[in-house]
LOTORKOL-229316 format. One record per residue (C-alpha): residue in one letter; x, y, z. Coordinates in nm, 2 decimals. Layout:
<atoms>
ATOM   r       c1       c2       c3
ATOM   A        X        Y        Z
...
</atoms>
This chain:
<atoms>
ATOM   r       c1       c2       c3
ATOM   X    14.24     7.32     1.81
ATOM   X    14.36     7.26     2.21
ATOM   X    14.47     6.93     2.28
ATOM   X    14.29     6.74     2.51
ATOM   X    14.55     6.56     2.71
ATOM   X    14.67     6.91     2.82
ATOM   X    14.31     7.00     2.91
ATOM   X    14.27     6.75     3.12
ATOM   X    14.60     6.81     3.27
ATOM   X    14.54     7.16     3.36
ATOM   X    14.17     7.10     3.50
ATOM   X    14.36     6.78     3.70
ATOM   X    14.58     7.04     3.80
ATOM   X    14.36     7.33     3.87
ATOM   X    14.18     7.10     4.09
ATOM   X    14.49     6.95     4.28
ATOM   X    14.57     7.32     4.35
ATOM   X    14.22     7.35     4.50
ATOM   X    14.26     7.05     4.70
ATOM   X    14.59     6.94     4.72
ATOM   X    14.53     6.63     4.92
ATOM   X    14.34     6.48     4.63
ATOM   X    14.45     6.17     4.55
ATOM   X    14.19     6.12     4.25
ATOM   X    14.35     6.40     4.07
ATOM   X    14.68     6.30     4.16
ATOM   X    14.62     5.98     4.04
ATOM   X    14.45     6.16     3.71
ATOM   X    14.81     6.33     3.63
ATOM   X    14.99     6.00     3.69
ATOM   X    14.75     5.83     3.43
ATOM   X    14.79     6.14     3.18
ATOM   X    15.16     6.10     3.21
ATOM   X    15.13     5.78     3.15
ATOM   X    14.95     5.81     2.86
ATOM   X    15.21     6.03     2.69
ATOM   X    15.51     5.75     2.82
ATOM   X    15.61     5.99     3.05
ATOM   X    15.66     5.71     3.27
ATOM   X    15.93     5.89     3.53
ATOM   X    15.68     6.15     3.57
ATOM   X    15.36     5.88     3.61
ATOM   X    15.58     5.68     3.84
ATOM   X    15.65     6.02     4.07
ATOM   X    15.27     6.12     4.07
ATOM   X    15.19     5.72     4.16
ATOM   X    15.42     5.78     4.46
ATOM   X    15.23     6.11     4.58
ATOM   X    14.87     5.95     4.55
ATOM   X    14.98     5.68     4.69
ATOM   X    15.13     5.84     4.99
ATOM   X    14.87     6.08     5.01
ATOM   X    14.59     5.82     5.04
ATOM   X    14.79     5.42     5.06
ATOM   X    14.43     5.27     5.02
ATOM   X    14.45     5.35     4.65
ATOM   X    14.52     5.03     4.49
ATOM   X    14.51     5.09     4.14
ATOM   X    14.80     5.33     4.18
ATOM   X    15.03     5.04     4.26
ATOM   X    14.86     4.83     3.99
ATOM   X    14.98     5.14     3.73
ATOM   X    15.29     5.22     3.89
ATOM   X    15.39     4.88     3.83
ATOM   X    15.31     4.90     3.45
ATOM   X    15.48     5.22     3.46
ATOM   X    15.84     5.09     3.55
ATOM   X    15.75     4.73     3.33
ATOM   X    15.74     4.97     3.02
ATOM   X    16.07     5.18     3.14
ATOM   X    16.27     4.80     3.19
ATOM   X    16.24     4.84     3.55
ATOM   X    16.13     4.49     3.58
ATOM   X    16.27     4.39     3.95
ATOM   X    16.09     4.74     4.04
ATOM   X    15.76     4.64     3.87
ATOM   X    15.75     4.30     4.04
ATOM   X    15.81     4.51     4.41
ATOM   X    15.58     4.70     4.42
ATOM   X    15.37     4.48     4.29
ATOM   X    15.39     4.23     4.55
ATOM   X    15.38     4.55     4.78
ATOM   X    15.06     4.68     4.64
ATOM   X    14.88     4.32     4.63
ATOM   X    14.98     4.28     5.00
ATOM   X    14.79     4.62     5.08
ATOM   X    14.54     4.56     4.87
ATOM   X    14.47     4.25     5.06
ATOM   X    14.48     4.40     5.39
ATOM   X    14.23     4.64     5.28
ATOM   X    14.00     4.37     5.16
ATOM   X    14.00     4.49     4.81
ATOM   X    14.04     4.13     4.63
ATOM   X    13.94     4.26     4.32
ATOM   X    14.30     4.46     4.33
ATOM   X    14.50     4.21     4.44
ATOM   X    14.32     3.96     4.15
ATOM   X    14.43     4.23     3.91
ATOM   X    14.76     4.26     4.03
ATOM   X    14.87     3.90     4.09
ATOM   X    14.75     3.89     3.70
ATOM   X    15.03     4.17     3.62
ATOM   X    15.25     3.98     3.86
ATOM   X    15.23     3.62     3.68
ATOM   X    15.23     3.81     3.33
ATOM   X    15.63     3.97     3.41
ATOM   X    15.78     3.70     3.58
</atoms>
């Protein structure tokens, strides 16, 4: 029997290699290394999609839990407060709710 997490991450993969400006895939990997507490890896594939395409605010929002659950508190809380203040610029209130949440919850 295959297993599914390394499924998806070869179809996320695949895909990224057909497109590799995607930030939904990107952001796909980050969350599948996540999942597995991979965090160094999630936290490097957060980076990408977020440079790749900064109006993807749920990539801070997972970053952040990403470094919380490695210890990297101080690290959590910047980016953060760096993802809520993009968030807000893009109009997306609903991120920056979510993420001010997070924020209050860590410090």
């Amino acid at each position: 029997m295959s297993d599914p997490t390394n499924d998806r991450m070869s179809q996320l993969r695949n895909l990224l290699d057909s497109d590799p400006h995607d930030a939904f895939c990107m952001y796909g990997i980050a969350m599948e290394h996540a999942k597995t507490g991979a965090h160094e890896e999630a936290i490097a594939w957060f980076d990408r999609t977020m440079e790749t395409d900064p109006a993807y605010c749920y990539a801070w929002f997972h970053k952040a839990r990403s470094q919380e659950s490695m210890g990297n508190q101080a690290g959590a809380i910047q980016t953060l407060e760096d993802g809520i203040e993009q968030a807000k610029s893009l109009g997306d209130q609903h991120a920056a709710d979510e993420m001010g949440g997070f924020l209050q919850s860590i410090l």
